[in-house]
Steps between C-alpha positions, in 0.01 A plus 500: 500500500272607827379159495791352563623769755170414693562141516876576647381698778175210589555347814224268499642152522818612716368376843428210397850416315630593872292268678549236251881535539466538914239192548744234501722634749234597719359141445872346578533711830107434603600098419806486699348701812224245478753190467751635754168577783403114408824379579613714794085367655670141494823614671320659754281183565744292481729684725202527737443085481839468606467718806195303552676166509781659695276552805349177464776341513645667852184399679562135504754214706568270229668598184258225285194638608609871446584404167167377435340809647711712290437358186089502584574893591668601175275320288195626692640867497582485112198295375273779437800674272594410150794344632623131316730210667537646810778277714629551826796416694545594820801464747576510814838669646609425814784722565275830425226344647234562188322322258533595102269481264518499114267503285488522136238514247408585096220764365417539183513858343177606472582646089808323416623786349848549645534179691458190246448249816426423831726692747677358780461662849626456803468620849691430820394571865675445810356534881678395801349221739409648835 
């Protein structure tokens, strides 16, 4: 009968039954902070591309050629990220007086675990022609 009193009151296995029944949630929050940081990189570049293209595109006279500069300016600015099909459109209002520039783009998630694809981003910038 003490024998089996002494084996009610061991505690030698209970820390690990709590970290085995903690892990995965750690490892789910640790995953998404890592997937969500990936993501939110590509937003930021790609919102930065666009701001890129945006002040191309107000330094030049003729609407063709700023389009070309634009699209050599996002592509430049977002080459070095992880950024996929990158296209630009840019436009010109002339009753504000500024040039707009979208630009949208793909990224893969880096684990795949809570997105099951690419994801779409986009980014708009606008800057007024002085």
């Amino acid at each position: 009968m003490g024998k089996i009193l002494e084996l009610r009151r061991s505690t030698d296995g209970q820390s690990l039954v709590e970290f085995a029944l903690v892990l995965p949630i750690l490892m789910l929050l640790i995953l998404g902070m890592i997937e969500f940081g990936w993501i939110l990189n590509g937003k930021i570049t790609l919102t930065s591309a666009a701001r890129e293209g945006a002040r191309v595109a107000v330094v030049y006279e003729s609407a063709e050629q700023a389009k070309t500069a634009v699209q050599n300016a996002v592509s430049k600015s977002s080459e070095s990220s992880s950024l996929t099909a990158v296209t630009t459109v840019t436009t010109f209002d002339e009753t504000t007086r500024s040039a707009i520039v979208n630009v949208n783009a793909k990224i893969k998630p880096i684990i795949g675990l809570f997105f099951s694809g690419p994801v779409d981003l986009k980014a708009k910038a606008e800057m007024r022609i002085e």
